[in-house]
PDB file of N, H, CA, C and O in Angstrom:
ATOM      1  N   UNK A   1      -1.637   2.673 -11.882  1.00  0.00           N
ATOM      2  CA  UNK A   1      -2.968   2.294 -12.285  1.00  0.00           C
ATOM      3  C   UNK A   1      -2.906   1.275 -13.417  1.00  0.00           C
ATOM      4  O   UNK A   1      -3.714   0.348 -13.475  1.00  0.00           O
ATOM      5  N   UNK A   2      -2.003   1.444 -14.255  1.00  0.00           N
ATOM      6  H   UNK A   2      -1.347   2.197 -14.208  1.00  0.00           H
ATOM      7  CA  UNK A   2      -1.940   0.139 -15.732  1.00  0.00           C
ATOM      8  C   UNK A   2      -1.434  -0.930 -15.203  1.00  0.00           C
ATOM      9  O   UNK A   2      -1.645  -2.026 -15.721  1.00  0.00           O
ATOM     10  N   UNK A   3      -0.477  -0.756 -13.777  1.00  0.00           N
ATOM     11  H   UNK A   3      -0.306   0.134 -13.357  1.00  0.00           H
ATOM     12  CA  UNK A   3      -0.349  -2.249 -12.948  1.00  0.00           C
ATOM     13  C   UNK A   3      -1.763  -2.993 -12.834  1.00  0.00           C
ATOM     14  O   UNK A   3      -2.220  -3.936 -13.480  1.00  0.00           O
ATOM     15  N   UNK A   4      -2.305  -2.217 -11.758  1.00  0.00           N
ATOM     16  H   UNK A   4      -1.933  -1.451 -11.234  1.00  0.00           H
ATOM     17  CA  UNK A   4      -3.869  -2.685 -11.821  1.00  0.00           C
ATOM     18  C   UNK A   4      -4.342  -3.216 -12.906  1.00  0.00           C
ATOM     19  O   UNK A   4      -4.298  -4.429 -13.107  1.00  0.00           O
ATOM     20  N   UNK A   5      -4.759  -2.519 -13.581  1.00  0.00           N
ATOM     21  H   UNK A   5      -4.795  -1.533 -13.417  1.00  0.00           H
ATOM     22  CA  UNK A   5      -5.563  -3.131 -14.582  1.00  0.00           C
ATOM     23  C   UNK A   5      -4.630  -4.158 -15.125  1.00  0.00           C
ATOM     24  O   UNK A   5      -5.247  -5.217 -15.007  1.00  0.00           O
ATOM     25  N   UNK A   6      -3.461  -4.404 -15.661  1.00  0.00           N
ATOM     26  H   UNK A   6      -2.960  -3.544 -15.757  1.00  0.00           H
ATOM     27  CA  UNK A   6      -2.954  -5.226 -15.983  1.00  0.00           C
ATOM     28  C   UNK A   6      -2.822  -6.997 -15.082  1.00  0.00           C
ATOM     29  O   UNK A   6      -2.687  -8.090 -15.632  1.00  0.00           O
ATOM     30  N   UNK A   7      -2.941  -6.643 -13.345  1.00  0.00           N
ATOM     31  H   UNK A   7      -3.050  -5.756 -12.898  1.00  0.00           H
ATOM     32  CA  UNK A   7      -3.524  -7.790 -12.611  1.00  0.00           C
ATOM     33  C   UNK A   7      -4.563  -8.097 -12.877  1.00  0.00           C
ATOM     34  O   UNK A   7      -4.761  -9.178 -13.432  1.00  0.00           O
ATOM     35  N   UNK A   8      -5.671  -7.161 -12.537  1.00  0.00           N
ATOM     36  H   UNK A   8      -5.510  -6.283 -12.086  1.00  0.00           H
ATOM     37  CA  UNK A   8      -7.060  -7.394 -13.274  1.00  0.00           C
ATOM     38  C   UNK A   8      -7.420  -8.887 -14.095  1.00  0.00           C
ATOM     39  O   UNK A   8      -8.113  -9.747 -13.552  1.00  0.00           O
ATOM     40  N   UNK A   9      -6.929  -9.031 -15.276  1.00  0.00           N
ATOM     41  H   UNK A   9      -6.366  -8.332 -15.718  1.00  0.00           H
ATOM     42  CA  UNK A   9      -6.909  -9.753 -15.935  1.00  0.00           C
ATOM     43  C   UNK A   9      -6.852 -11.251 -15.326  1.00  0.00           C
ATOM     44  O   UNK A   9      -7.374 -12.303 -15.698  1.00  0.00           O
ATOM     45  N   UNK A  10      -6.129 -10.971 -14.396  1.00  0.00           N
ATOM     46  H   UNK A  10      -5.705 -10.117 -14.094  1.00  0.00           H
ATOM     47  CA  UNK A  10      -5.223 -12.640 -13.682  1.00  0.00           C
ATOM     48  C   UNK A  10      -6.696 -13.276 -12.652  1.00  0.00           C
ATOM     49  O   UNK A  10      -7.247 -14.372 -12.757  1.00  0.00           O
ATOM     50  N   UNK A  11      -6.955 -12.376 -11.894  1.00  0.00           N
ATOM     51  H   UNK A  11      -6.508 -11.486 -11.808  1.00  0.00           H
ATOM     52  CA  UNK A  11      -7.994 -12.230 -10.589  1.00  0.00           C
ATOM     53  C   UNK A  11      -9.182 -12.628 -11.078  1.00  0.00           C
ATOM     54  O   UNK A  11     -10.006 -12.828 -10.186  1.00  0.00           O
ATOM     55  N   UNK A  12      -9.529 -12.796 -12.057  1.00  0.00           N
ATOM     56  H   UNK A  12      -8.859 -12.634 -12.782  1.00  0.00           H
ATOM     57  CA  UNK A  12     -11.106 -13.216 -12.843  1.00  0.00           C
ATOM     58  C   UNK A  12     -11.782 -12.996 -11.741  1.00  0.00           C
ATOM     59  O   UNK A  12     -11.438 -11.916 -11.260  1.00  0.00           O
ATOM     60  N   UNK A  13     -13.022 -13.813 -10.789  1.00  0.00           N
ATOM     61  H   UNK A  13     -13.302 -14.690 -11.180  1.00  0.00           H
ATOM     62  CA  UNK A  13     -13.850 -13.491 -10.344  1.00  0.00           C
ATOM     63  C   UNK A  13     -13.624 -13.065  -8.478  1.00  0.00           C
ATOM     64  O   UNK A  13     -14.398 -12.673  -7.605  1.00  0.00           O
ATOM     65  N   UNK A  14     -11.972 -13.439  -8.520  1.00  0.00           N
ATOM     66  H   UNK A  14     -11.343 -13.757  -9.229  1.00  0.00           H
ATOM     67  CA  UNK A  14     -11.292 -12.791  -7.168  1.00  0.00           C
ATOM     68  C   UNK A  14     -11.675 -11.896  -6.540  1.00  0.00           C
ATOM     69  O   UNK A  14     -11.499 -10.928  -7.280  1.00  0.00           O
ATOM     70  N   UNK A  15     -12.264 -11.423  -5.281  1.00  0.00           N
ATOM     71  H   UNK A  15     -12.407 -12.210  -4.680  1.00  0.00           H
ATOM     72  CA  UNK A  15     -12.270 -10.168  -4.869  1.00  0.00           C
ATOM     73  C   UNK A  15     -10.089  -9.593  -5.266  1.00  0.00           C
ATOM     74  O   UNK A  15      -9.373 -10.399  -5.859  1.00  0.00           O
ATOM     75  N   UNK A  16      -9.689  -8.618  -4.935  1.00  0.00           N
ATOM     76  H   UNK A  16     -10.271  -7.963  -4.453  1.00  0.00           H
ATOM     77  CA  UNK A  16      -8.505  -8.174  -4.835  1.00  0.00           C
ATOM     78  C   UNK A  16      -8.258  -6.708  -4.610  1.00  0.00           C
ATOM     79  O   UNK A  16      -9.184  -5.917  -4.791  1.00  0.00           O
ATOM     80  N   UNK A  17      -7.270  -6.363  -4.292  1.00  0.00           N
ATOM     81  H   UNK A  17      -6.518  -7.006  -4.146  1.00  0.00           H
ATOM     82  CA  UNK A  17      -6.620  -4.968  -4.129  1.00  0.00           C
ATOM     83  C   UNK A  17      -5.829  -4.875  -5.090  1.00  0.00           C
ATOM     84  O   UNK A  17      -5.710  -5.821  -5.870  1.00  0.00           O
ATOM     85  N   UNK A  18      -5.071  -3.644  -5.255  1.00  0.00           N
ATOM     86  H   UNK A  18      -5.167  -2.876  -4.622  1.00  0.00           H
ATOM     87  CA  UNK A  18      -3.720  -3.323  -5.570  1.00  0.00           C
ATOM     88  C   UNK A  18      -2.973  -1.786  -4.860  1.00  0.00           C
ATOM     89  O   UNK A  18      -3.549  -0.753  -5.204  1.00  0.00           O
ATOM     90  N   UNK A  19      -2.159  -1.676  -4.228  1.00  0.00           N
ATOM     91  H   UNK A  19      -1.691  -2.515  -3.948  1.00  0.00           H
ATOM     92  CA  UNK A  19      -1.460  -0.756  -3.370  1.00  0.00           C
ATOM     93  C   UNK A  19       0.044  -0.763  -4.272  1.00  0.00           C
ATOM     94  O   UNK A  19       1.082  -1.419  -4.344  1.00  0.00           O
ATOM     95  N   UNK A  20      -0.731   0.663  -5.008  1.00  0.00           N
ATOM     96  H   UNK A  20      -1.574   1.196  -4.949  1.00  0.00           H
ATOM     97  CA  UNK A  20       0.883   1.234  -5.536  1.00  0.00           C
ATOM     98  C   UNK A  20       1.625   2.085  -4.361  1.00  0.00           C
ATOM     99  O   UNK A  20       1.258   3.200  -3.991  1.00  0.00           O
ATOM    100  N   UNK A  21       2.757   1.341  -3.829  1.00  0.00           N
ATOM    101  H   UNK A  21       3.055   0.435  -4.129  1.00  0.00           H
ATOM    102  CA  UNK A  21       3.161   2.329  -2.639  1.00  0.00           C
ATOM    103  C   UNK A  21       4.900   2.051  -3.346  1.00  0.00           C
ATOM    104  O   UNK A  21       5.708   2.146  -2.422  1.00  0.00           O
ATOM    105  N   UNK A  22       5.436   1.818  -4.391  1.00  0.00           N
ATOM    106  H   UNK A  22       4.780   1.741  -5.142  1.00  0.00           H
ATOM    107  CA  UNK A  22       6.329   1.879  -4.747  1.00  0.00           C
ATOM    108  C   UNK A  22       7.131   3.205  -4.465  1.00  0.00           C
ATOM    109  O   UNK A  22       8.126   3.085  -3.750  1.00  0.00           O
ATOM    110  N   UNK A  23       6.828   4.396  -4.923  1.00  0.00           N
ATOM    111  H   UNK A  23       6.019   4.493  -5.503  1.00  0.00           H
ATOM    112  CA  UNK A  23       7.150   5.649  -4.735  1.00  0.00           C
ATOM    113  C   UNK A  23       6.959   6.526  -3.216  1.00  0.00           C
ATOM    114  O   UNK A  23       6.909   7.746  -3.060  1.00  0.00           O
ATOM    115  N   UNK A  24       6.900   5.776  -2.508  1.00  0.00           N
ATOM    116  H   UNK A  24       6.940   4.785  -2.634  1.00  0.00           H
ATOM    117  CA  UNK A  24       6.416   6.239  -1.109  1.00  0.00           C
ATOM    118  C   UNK A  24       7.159   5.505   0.127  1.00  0.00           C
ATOM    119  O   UNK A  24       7.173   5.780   1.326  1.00  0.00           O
ATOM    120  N   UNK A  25       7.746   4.513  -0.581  1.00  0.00           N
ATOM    121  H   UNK A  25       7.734   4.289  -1.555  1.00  0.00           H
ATOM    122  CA  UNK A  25       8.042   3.376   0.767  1.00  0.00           C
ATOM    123  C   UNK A  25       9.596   3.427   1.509  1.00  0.00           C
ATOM    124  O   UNK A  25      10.063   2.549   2.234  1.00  0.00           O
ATOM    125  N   UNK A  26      10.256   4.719   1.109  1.00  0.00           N
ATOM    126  H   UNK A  26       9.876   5.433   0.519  1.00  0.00           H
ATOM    127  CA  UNK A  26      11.631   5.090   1.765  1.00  0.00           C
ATOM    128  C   UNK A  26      11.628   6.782   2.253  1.00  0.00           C
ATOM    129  O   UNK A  26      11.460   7.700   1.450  1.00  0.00           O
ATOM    130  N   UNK A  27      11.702   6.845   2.743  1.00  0.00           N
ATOM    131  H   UNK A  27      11.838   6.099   3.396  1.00  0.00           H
ATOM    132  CA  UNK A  27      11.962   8.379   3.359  1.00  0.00           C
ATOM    133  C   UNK A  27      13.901   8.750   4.376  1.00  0.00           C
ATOM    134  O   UNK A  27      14.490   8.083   5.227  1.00  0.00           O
ATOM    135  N   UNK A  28      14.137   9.622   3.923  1.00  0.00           N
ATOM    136  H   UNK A  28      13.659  10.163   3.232  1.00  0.00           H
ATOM    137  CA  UNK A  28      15.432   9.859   4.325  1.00  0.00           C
ATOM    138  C   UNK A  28      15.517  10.985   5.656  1.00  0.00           C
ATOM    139  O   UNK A  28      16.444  11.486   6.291  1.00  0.00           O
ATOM    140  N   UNK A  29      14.179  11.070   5.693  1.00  0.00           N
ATOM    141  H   UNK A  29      13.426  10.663   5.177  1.00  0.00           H
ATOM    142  CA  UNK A  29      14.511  12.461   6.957  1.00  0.00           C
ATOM    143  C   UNK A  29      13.008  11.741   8.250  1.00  0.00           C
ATOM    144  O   UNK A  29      11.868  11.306   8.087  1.00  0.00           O
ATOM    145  N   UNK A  30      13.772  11.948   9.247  1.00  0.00           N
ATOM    146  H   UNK A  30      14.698  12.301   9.380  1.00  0.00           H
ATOM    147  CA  UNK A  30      13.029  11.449  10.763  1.00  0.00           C
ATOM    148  C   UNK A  30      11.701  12.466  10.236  1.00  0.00           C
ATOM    149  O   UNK A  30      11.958  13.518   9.650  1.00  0.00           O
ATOM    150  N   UNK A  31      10.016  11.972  10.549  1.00  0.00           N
ATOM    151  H   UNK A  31       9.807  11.118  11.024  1.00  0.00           H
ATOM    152  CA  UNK A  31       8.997  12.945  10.328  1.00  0.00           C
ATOM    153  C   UNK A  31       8.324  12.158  12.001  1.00  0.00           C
ATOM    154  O   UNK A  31       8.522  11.064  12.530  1.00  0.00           O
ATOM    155  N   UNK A  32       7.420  13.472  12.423  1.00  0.00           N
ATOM    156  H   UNK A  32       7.259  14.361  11.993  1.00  0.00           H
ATOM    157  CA  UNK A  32       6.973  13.408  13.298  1.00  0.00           C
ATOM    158  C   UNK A  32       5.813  11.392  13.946  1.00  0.00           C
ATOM    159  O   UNK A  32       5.452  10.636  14.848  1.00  0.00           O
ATOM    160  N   UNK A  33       5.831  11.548  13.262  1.00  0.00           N
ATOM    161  H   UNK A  33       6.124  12.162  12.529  1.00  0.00           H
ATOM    162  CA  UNK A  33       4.816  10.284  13.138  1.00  0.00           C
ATOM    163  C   UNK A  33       5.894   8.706  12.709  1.00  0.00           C
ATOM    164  O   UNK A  33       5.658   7.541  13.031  1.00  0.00           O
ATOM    165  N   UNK A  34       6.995   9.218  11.950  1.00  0.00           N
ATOM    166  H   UNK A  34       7.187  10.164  11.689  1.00  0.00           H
ATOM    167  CA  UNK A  34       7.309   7.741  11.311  1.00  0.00           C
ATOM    168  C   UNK A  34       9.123   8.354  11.585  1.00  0.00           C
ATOM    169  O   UNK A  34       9.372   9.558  11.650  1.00  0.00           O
ATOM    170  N   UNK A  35       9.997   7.481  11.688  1.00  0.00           N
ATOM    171  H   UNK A  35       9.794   6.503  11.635  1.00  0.00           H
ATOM    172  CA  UNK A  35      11.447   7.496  12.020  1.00  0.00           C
ATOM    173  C   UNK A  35      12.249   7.319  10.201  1.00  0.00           C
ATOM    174  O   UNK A  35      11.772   6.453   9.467  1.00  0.00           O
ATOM    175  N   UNK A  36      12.977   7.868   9.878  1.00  0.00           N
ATOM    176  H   UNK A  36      13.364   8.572  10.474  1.00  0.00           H
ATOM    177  CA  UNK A  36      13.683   7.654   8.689  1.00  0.00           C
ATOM    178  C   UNK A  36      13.862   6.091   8.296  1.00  0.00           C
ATOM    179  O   UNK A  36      13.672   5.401   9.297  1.00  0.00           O
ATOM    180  N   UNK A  37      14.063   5.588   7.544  1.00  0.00           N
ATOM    181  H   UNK A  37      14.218   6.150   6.731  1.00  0.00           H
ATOM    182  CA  UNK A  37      14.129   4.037   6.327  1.00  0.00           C
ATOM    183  C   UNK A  37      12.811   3.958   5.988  1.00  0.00           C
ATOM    184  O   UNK A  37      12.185   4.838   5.397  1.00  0.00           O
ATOM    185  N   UNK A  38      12.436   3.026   6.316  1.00  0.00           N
ATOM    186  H   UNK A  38      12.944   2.311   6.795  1.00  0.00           H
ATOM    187  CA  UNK A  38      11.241   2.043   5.423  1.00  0.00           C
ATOM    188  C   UNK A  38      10.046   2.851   5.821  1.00  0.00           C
ATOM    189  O   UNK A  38       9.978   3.117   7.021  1.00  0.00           O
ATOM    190  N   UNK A  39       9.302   3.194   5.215  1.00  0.00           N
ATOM    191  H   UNK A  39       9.357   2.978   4.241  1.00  0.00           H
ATOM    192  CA  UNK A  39       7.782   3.762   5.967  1.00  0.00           C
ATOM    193  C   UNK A  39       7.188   2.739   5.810  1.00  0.00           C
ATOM    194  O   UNK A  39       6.209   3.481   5.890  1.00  0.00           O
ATOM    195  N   UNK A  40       6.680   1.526   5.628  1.00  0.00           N
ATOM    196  H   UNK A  40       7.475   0.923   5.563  1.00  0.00           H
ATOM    197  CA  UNK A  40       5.648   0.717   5.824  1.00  0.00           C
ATOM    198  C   UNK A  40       4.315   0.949   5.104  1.00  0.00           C
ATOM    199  O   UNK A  40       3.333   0.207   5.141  1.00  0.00           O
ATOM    200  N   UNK A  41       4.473   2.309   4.326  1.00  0.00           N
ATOM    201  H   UNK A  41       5.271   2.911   4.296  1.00  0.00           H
ATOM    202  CA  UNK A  41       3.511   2.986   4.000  1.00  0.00           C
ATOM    203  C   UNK A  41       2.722   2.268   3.371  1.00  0.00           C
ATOM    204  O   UNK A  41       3.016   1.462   2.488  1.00  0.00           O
ATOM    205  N   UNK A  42       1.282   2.613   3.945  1.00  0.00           N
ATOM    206  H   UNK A  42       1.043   3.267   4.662  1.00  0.00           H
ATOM    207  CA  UNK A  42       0.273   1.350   3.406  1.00  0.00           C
ATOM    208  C   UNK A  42       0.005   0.383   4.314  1.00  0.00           C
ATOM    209  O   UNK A  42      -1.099  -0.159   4.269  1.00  0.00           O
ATOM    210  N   UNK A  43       0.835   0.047   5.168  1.00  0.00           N
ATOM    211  H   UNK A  43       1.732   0.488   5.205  1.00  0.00           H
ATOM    212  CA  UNK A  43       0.516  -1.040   6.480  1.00  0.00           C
ATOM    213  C   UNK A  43      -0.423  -0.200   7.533  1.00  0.00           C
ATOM    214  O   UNK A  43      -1.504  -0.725   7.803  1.00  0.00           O
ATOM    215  N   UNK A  44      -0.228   0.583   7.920  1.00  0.00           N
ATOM    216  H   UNK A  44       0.650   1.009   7.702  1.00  0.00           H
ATOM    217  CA  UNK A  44      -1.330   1.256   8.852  1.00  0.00           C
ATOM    218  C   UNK A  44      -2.765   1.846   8.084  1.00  0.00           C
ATOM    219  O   UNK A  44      -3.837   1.997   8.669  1.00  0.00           O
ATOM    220  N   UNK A  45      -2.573   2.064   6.997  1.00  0.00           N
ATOM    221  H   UNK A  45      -1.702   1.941   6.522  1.00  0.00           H
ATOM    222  CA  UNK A  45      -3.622   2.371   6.264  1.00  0.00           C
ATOM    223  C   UNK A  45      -4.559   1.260   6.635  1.00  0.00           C
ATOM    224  O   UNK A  45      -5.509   1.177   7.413  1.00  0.00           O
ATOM    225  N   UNK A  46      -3.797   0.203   5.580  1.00  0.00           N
ATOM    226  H   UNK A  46      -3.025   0.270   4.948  1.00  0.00           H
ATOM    227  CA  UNK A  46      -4.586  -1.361   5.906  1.00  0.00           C
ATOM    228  C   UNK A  46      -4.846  -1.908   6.873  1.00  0.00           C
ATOM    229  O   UNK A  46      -5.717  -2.753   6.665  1.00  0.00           O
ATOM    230  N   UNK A  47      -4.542  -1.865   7.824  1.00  0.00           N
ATOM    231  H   UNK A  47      -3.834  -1.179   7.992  1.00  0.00           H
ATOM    232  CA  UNK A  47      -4.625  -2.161   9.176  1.00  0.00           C
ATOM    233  C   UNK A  47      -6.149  -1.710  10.518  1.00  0.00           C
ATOM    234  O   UNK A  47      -6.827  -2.238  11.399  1.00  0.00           O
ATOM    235  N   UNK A  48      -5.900  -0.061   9.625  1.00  0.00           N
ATOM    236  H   UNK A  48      -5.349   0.369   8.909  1.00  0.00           H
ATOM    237  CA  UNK A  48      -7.438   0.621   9.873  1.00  0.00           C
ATOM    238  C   UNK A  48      -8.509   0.158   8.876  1.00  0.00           C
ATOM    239  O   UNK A  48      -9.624   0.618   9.122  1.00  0.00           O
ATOM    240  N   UNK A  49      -8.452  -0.392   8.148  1.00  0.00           N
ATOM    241  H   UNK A  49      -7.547  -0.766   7.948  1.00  0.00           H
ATOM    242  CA  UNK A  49      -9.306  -0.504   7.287  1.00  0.00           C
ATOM    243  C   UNK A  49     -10.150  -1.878   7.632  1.00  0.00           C
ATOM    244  O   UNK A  49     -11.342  -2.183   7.675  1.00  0.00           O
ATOM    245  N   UNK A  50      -8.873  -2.552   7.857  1.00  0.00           N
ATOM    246  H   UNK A  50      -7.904  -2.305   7.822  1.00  0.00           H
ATOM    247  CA  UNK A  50      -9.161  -4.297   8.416  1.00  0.00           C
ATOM    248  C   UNK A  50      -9.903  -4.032  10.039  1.00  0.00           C
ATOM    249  O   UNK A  50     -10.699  -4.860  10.484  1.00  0.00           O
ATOM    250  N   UNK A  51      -9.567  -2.935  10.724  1.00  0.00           N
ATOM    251  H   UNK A  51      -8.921  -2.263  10.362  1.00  0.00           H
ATOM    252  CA  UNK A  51      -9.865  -3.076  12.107  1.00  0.00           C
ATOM    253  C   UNK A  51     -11.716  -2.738  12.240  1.00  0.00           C
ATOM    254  O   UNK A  51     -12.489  -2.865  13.189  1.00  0.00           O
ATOM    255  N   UNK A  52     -11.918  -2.270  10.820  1.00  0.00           N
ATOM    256  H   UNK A  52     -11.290  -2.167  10.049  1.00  0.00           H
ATOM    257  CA  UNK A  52     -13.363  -1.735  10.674  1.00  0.00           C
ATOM    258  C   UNK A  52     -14.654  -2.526  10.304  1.00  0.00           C
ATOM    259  O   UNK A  52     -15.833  -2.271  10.549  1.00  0.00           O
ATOM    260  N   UNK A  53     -13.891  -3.891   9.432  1.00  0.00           N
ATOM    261  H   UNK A  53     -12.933  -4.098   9.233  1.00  0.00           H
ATOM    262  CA  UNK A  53     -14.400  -4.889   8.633  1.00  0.00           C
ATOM    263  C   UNK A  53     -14.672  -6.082   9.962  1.00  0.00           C
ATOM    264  O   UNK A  53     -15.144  -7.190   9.710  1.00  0.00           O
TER     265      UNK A  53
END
C-alpha cells in the first residue's frame, strides 16, 4: 500500500492502478486450477475485469 501511495504522487491527474502481487507470483506445489512456477497471479483477475468494461 506505501508503494501506491508513493506512485500516487507521479500519476497527477492519470487514471492508474497498482497490483501488489509481489508475494503471490511463485508457487512450488501443482494446485488444482494453476500448474507449479509462475502464477500469473493478477493476469486473470485483470482480464475479467477488462472483459466487463
Amino acid at each position: 500500500m506505501t508503494a501506491g501511495y508513493f506512485l500516487k504522487e507521479f500519476a497527477g491527474d492519470t487514471p492508474w492502478i497498482h497490483l501488489d502481487i509481489a508475494g503471490t507470483a511463485w508457487t512450488d506445489k501443482d494446485k488444482p486450477y494453476i500448474p507449479k512456477g509462475a502464477t500469473g497471479i493478477g493476469v486473470r483477475l485483470l482480464l475479467s475485469f477488462l472483459r466487463t468494461v
